[in-house]
VOMARPA-631218 format. One line per 10 residues: number of its first residue (from 1); for each residue x, y, z of N, C-alpha, C. Coordinates in steps of 0.02 Angstrom, whole numbers, padded with zeros to 5 digits. Layout:
! VOMARPA-631218
NUM = X/Y/Z/X/Y/Z/X/Y/Z  ... .
This chain:
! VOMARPA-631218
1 = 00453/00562/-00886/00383/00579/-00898/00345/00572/-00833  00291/00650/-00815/00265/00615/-00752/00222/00550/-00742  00220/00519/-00697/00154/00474/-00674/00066/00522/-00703  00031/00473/-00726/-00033/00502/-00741/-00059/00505/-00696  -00105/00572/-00688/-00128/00585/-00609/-00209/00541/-00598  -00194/00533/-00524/-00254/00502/-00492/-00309/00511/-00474  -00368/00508/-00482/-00430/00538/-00478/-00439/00524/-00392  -00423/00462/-00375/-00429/00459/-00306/-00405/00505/-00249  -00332/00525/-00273/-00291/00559/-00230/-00325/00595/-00203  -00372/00650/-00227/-00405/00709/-00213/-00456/00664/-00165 .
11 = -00483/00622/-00141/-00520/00616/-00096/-00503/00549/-00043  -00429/00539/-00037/-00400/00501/-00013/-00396/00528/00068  -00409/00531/00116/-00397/00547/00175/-00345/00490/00209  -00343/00428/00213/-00314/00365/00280/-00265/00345/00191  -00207/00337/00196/-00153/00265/00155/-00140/00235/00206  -00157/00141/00190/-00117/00115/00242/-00080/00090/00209  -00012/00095/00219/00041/00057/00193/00072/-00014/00224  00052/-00081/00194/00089/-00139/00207/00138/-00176/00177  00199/-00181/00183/00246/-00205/00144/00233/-00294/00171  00244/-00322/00117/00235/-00397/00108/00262/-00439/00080 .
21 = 00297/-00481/00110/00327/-00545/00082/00334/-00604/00099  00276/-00666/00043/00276/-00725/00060/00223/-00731/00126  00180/-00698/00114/00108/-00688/00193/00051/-00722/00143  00037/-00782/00114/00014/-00794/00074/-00029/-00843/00149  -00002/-00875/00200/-00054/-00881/00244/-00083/-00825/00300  -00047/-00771/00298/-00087/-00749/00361/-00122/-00670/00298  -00135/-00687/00255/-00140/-00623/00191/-00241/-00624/00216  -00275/-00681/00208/-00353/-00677/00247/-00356/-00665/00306  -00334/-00675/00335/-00353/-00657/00399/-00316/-00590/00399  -00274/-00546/00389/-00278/-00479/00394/-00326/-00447/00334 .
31 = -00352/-00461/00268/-00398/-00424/00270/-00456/-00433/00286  -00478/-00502/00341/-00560/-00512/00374/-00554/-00463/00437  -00480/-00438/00453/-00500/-00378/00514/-00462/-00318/00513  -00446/-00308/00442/-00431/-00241/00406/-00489/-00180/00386  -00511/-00236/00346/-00569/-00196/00285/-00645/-00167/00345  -00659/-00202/00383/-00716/-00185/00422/-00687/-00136/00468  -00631/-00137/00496/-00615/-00060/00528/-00607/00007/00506  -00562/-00010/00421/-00562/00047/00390/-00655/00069/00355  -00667/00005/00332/-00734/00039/00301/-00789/00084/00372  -00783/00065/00422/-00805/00091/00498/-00780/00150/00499 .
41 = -00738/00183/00472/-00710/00236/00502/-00736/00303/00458  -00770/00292/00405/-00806/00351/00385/-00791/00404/00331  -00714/00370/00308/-00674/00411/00275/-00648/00369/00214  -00631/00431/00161/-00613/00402/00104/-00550/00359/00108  -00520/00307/00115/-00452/00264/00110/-00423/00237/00069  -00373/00201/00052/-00343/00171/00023/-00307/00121/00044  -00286/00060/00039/-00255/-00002/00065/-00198/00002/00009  -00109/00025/00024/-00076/-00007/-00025/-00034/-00073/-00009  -00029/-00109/-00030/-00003/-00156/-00019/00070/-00173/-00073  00105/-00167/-00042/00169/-00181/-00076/00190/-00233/-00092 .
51 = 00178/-00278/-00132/00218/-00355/-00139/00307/-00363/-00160  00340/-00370/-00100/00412/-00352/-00110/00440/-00400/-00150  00428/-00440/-00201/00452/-00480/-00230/00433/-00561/-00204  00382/-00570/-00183/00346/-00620/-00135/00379/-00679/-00223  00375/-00766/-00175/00392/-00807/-00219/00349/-00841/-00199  00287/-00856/-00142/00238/-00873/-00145/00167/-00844/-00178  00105/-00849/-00141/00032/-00859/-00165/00009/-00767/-00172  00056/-00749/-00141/00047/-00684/-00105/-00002/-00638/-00140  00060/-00619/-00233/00038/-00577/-00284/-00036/-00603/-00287  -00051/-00679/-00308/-00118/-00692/-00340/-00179/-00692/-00290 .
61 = -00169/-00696/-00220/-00219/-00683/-00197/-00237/-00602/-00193  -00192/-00551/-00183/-00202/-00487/-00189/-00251/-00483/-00251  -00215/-00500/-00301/-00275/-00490/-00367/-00337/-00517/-00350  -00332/-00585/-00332/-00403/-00612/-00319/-00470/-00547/-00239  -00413/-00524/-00210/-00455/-00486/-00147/-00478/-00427/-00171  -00437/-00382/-00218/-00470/-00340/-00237/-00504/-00341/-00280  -00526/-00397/-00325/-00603/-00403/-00353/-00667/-00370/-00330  -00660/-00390/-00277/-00703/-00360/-00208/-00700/-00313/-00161  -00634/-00280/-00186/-00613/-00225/-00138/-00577/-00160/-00184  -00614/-00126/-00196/-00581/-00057/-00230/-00546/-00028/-00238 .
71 = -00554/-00031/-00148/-00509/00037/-00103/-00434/-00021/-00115  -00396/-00082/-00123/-00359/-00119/-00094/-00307/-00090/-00166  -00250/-00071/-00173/-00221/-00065/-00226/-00155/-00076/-00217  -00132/-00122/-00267/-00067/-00186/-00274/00005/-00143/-00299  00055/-00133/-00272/00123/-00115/-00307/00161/-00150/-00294  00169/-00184/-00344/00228/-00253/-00345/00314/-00213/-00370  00335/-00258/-00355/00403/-00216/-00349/00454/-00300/-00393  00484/-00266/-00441/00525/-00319/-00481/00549/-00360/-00429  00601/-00351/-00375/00633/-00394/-00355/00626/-00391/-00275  00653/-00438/-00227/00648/-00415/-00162/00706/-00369/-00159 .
81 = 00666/-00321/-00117/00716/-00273/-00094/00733/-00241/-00033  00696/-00277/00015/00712/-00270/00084/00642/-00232/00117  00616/-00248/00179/00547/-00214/00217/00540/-00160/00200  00620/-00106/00221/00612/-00032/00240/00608/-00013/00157  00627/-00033/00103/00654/-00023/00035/00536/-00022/00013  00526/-00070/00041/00465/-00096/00027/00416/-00041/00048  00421/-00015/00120/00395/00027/00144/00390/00113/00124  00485/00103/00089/00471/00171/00059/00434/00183/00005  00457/00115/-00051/00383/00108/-00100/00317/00135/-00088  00281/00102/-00031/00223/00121/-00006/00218/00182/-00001 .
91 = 00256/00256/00045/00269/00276/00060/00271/00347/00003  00326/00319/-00024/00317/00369/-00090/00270/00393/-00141  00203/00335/-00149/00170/00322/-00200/00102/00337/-00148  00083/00334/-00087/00027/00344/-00060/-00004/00411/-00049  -00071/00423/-00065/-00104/00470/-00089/-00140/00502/-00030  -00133/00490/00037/-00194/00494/00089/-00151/00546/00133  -00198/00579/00157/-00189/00647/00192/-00151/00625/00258  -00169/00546/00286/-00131/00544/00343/-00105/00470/00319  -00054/00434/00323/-00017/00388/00310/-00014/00336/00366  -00037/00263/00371/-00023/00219/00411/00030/00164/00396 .
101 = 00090/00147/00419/00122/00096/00402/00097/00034/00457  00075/-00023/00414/00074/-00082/00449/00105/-00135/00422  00127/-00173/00468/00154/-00261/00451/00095/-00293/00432  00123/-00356/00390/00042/-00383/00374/00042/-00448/00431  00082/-00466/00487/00091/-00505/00524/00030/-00495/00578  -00001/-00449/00572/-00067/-00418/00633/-00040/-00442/00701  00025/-00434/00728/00075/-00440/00774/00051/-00355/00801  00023/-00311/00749/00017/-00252/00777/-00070/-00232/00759  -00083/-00210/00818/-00176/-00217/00782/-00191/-00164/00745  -00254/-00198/00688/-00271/-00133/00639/-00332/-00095/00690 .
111 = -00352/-00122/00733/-00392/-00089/00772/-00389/-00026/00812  -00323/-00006/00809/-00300/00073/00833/-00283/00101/00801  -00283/00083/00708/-00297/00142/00660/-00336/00218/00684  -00405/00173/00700/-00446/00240/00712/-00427/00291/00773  -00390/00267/00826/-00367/00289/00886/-00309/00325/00856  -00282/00307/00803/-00223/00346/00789/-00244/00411/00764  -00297/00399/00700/-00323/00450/00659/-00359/00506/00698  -00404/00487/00744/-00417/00529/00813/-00385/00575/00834  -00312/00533/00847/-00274/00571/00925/-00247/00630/00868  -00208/00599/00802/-00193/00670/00744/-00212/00726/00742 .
121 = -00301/00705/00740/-00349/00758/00714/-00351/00801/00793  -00365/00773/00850/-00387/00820/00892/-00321/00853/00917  -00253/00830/00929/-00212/00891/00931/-00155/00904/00889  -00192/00901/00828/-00164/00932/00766/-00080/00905/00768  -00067/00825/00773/-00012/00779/00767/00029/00764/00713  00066/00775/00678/00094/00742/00640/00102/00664/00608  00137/00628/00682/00155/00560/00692/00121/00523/00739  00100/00484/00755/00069/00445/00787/00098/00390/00799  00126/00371/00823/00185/00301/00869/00135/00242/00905  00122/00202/00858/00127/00139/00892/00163/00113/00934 .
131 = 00137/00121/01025/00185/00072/01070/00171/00035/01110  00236/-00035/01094/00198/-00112/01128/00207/-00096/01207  00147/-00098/01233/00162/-00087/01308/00163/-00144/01332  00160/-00208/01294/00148/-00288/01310/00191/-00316/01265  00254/-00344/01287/00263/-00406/01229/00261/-00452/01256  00229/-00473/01282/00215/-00553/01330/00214/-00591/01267  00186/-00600/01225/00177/-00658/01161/00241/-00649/01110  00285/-00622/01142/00362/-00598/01113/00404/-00666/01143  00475/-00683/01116/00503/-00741/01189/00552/-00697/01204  00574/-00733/01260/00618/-00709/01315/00685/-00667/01264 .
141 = 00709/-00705/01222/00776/-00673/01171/00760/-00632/01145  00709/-00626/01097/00673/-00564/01066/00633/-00510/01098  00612/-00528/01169/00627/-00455/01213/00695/-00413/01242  00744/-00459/01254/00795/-00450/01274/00829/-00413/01211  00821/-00447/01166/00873/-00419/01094/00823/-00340/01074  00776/-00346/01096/00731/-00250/01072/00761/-00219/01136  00749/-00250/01183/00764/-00189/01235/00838/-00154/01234  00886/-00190/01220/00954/-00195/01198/00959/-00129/01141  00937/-00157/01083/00918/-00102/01042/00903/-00051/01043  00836/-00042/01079/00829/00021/01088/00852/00081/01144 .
151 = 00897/00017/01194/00946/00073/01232/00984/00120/01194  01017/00066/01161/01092/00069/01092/01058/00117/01043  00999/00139/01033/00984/00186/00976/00964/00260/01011  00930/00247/01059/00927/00302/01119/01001/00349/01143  01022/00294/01152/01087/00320/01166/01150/00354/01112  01123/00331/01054/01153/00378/01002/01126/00420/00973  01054/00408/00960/01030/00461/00913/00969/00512/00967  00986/00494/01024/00938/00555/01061/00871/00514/01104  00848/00560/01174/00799/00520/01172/00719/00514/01137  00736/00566/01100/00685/00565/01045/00648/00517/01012 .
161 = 00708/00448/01012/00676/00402/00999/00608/00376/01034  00560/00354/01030/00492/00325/01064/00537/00243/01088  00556/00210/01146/00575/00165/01159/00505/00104/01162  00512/00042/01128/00462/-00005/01093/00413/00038/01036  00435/00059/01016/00412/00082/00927/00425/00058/00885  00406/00010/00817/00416/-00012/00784/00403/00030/00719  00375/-00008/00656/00357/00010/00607/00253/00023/00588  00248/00041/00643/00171/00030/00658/00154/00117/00675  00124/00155/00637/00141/00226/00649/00109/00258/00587  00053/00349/00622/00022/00370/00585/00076/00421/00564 .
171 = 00081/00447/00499/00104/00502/00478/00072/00552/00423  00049/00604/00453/00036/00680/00394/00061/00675/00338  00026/00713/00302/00053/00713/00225/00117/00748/00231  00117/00795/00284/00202/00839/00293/00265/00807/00316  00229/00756/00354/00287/00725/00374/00316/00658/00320  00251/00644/00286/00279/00601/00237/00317/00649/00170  00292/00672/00167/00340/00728/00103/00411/00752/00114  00416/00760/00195/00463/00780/00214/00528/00722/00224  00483/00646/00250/00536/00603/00222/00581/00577/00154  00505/00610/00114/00523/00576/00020/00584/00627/00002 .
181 = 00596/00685/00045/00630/00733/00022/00706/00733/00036  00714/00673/00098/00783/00662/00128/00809/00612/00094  00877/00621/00058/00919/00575/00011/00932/00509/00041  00940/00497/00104/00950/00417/00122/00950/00366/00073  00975/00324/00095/00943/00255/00022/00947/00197/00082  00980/00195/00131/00986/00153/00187/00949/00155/00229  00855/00161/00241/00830/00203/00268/00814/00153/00330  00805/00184/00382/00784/00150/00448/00720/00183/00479  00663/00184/00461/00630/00232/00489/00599/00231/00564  00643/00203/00610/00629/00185/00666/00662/00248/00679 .
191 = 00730/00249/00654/00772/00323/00702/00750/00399/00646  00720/00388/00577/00726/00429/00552/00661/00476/00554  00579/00454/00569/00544/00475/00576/00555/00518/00650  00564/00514/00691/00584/00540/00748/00644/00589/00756  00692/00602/00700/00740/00653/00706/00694/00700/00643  00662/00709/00614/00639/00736/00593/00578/00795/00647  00561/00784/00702/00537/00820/00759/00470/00861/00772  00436/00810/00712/00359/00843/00705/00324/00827/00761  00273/00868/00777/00229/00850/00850/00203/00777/00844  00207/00755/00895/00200/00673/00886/00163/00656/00970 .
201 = 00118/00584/00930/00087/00574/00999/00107/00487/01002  00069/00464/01044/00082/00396/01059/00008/00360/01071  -00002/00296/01041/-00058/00247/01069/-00016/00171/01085  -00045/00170/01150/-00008/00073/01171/-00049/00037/01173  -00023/-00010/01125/-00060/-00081/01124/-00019/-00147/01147  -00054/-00187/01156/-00037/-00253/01160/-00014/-00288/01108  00039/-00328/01095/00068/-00340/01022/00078/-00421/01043  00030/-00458/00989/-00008/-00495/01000/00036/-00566/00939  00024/-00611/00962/00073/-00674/00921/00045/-00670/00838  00063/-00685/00798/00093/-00701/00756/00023/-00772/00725 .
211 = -00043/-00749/00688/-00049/-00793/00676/-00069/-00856/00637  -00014/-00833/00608/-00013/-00885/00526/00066/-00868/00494  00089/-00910/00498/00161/-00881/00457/00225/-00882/00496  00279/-00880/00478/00330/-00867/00521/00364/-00789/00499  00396/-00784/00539/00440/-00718/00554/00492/-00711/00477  00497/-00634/00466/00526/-00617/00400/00586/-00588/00438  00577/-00572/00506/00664/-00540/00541/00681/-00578/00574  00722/-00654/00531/00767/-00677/00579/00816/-00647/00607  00857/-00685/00656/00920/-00639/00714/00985/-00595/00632  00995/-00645/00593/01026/-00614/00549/00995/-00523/00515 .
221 = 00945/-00536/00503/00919/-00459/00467/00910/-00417/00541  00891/-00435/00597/00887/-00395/00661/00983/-00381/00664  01006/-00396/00660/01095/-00398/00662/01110/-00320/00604  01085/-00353/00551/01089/-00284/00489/01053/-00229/00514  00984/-00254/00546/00955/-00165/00563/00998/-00139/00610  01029/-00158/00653/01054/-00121/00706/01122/-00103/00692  01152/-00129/00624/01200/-00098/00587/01183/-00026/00554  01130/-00036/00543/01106/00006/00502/01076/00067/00530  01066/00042/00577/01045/00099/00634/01107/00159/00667  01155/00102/00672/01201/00142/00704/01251/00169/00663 .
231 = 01266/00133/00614/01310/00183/00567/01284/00246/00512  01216/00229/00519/01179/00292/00492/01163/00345/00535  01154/00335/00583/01125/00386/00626/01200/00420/00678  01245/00400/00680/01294/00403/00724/01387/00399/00713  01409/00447/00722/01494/00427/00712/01514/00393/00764  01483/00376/00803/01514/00343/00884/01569/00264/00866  01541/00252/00842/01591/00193/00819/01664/00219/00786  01667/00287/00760/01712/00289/00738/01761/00329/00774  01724/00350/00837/01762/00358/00900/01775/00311/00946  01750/00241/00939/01742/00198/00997/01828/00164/00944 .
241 = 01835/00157/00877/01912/00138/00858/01943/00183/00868  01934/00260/00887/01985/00299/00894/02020/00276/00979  01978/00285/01033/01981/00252/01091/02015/00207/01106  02011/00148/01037/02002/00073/01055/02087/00094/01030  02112/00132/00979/02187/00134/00954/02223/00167/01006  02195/00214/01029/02232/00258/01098/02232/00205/01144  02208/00166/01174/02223/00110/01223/02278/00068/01206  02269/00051/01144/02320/00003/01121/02388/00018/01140  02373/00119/01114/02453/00121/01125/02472/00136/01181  02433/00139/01229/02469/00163/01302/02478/00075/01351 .
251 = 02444/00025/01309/02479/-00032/01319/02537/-00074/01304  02539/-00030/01243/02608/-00045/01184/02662/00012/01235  02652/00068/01259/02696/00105/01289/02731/00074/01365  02667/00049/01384/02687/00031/01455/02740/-00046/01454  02703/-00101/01396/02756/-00137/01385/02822/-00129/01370  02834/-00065/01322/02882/-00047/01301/02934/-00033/01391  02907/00016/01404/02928/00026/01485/02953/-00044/01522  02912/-00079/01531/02929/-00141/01552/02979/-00184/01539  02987/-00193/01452/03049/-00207/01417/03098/-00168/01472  03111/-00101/01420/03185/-00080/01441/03188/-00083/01515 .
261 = 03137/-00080/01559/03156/-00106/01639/03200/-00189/01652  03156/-00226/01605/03196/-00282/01624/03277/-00296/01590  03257/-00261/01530/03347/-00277/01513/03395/-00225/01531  03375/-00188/01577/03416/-00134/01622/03448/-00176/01690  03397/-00232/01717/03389/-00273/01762/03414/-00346/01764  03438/-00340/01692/03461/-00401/01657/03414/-00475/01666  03352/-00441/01674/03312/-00504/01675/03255/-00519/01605  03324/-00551/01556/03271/-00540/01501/03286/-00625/01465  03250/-00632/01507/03246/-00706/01497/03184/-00706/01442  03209/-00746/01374/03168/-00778/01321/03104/-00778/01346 .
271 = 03040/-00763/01334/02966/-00791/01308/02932/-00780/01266  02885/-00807/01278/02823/-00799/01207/02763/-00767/01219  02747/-00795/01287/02684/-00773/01306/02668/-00696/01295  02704/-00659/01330/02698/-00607/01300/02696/-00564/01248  02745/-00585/01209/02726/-00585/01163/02686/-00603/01086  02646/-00642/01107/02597/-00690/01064/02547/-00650/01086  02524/-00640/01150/02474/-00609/01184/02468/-00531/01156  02527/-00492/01157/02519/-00440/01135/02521/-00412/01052  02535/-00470/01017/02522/-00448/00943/02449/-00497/00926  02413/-00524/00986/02347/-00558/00974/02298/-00483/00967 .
281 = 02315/-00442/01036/02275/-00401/01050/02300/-00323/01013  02356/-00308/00964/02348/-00260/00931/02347/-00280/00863  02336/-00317/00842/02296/-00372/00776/02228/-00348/00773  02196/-00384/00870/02118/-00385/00857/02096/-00290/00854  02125/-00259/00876/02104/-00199/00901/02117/-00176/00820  02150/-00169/00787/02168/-00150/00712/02107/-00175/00674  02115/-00239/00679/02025/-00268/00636/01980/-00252/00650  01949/-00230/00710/01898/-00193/00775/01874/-00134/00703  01952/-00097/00712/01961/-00016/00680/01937/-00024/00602  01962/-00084/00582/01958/-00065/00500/01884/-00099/00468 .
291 = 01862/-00153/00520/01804/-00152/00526/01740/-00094/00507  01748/-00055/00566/01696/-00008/00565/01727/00043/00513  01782/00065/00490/01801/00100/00461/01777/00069/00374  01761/00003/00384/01741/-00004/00331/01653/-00010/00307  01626/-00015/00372/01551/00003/00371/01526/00059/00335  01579/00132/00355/01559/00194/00325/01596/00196/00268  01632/00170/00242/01660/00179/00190/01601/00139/00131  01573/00088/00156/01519/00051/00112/01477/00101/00105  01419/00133/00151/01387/00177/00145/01408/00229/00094  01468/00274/00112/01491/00298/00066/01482/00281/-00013 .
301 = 01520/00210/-00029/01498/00188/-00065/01443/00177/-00135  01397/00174/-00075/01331/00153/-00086/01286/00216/-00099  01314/00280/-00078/01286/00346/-00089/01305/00360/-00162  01375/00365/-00171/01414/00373/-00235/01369/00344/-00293  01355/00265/-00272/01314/00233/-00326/01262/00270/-00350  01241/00290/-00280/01138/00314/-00297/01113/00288/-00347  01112/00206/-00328/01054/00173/-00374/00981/00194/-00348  00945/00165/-00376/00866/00186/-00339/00879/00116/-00305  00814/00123/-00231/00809/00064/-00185/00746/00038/-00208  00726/00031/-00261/00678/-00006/-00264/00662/-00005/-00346 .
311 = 00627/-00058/-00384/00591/-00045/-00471/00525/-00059/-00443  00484/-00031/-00444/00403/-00025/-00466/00421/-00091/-00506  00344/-00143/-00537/00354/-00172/-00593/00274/-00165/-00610  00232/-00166/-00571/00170/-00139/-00575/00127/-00096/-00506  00083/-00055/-00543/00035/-00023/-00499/-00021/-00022/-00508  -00047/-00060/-00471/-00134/-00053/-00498/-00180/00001/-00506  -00141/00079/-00469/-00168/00137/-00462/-00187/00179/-00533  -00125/00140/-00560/-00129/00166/-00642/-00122/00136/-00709  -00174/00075/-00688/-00212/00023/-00734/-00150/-00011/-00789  -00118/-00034/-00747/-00052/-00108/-00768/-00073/-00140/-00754 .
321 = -00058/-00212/-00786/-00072/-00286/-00805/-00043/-00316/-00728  -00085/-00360/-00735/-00056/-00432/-00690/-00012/-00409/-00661  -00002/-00439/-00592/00080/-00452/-00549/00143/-00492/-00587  00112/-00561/-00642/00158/-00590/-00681/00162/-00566/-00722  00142/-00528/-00772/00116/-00487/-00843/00115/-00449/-00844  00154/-00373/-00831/00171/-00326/-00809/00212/-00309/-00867  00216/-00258/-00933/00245/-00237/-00937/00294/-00191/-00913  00379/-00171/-00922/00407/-00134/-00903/00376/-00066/-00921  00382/-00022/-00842/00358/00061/-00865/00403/00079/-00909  00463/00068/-00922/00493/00086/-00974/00457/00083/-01081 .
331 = 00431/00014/-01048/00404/-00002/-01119/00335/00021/-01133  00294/00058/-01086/00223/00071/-01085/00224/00115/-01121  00148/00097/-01184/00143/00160/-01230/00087/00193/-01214  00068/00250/-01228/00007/00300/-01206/-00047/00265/-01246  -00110/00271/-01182/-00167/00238/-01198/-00211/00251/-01272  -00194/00308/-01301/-00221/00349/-01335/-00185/00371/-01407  -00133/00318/-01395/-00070/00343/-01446/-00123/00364/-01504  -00119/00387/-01576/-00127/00393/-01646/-00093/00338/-01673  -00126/00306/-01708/-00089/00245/-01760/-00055/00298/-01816  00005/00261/-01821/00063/00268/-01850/00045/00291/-01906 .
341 = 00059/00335/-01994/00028/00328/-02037/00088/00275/-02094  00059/00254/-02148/00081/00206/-02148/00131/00223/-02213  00208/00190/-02200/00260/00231/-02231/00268/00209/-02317  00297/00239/-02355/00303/00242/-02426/00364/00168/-02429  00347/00103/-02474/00388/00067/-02491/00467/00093/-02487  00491/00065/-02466/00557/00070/-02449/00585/00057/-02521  00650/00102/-02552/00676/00067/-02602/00757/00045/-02584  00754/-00019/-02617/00820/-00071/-02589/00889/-00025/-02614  00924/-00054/-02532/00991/00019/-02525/01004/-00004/-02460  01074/00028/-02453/01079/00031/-02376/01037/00097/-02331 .
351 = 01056/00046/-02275/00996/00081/-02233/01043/00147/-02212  01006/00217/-02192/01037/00283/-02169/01071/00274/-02115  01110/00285/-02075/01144/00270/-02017/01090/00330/-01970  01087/00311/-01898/01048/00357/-01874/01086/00418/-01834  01039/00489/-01850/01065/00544/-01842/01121/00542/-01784  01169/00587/-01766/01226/00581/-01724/01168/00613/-01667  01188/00601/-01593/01169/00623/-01523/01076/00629/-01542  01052/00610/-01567/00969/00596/-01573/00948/00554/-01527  00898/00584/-01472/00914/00508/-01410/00843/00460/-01453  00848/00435/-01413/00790/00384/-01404/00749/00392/-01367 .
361 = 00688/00356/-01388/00580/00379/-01353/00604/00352/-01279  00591/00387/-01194/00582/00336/-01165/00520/00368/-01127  00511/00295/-01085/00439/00321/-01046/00468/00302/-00976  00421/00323/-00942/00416/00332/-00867/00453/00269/-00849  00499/00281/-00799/00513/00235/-00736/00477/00202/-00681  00493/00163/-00666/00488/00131/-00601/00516/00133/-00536  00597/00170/-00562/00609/00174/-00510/00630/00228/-00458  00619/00237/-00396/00628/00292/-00348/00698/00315/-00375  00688/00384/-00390/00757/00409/-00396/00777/00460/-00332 .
């Protein structure tokens, strides 16, 4: 069944999309220097805010902010399901002619919204790229570990990539339609907005500490994106085991050579070393191989499944209960139903068995299919 349509949509110009989890301290202070830039800017907006399954304050202060805020509208999502999973939420469901993704960490400023929306309008842009031309308030490992990255993604997927681009970035209604339209479920939109090749511009800012809260990408989930980066975007790995097996064997050949030299030479005196050494290193080179061979085979996998990456559990866009009190969209009945009329006494018997292949009432989903 479709979604009931939005009266807003039609005069929605700016979505900013923030995916959120557990920002229950730094959640005021991004909207005391959110709301006065967007309301400054002159245009009809929308604030969505995604609550990815937050287990803190997060959900209830959202309810409590938009008391006071209209434009601010809540899509809670059943379970956590990961930033990018969070973002496509946002993403899919936002109504505004030009699309902003932000962190709610204000690590990236909302103050070049309007510089973004600008640079779009005057030469007719697609994308708009947030880039840190400063990470001084970054540390020494976590510059080192981006710059790293974004060689390693440059270098596979083109230089197309914007090098220091994050998830901070304007996008057209074309270019967002055009992402909802690509099957991914593993999505990275660092490499994927950019192979897509819409005219795109750039604004650099200063990317500024962090301040209230700690970090949601420890080194572990930075480890998964750059998995995720590279086995989605790239077969190179599965040429770097083809390589890595062709070496093996022209070391396995040359030993071999070596052998029959020495017992031609009769110098074949007992050891180990060598051989311990050489079934160490065509062991590791085999695990290397079946390794990555098993990265794409997960993906694979994981396509086959095509679960959805995300359940809706509420939207405030289309007047659902509470963040805790949320009926399932499955179970939602129409606002307007007709009461039932009321049926003739039953007379005692067994009950009819129900008709063969007759489905059952359902209602709308939640989730991205």
């Amino acid at each position: 069944m479709p979604e009931a349509p939005d009266t807003t949509a039609a005069v929605t110009v700016l979505s900013v999309v923030i995916p959120m989890y557990n920002e229950e301290e730094v959640l005021p202070a991004l909207v005391s220097r959110l709301r006065p830039v967007l309301a400054g800017m002159g245009v009809g907006y929308e604030v969505v805010a995604v609550d990815d399954g937050s287990t803190d304050r997060t959900a209830e202060l959202l309810a409590a902010f938009r008391l006071g805020w209209p434009e601010l509208r809540v899509i809670g999502l059943r379970r956590n399901s990961g930033h990018q999973a969070a973002l496509t939420a946002g993403l899919d469901r936002a109504h505004g002619a030009y699309v902003v993704s932000l962190d709610a960490d204000l690590q990236d400023p909302p103050e070049k919204i309007p510089d973004m929306l600008a640079l779009a309008r005057a030469e007719g842009l697609d994308i708009v790229y947030g880039i840190r031309a400063d990470r001084a308030s970054d540390t020494g490992f976590k510059r080192w570990t981006a710059s790293l990255y974004y060689r390693l993604v440059r270098r596979l997927a083109g230089p197309s990539v914007p090098a220091q681009a994050g998830d901070f970035r304007l996008l057209s209604r074309a270019a967002v339609d055009a992402l909802k339209a690509l099957p991914d479920q593993q999505r990275v939109y660092r490499l994927l907005v950019p192979w897509l090749g819409f005219p795109s511009g750039q604004v650099a800012y200063e990317r500024a500490p962090r301040p209230a809260g700690h970090s949601k990408y420890p080194l572990g989930r930075m480890i998964r994106l750059a998995i995720d980066s590279v086995t989605g975007f790239s077969a190179a790995p599965l040429r770097i085991a083809t390589w890595l097996g062709g070496f093996a064997f022209l070391v396995c050949l040359a030993l071999m050579v070596y052998t029959l030299g020495a017992h031609a030479l009769e110098h074949t005196v007992p050891g180990w070393t060598s051989l311990f050494t050489g079934v160490l290193f065509i062991g590791a080179v085999q695990l290397i191989c079946v390794g990555l061979l098993g990265e794409y085979v997960g993906r694979i996998y994981t396509a086959v499944q095509n679960r959805p990456t995300y359940f809706v559990g509420h939207d405030t866009a289309h007047g659902a209960a509470g963040p805790r009190t949320a009926l399932p969209e499955t179970a939602a009945l129409p606002e307007t139903a007709p009461a039932a009329p009321a049926a003739p006494a039953a007379v005692p018997g067994p009950a009819p068995a129900a008709e063969a292949g007759s489905p059952l009432p359902q209602g709308p989903s939640g989730a991205r299919m």
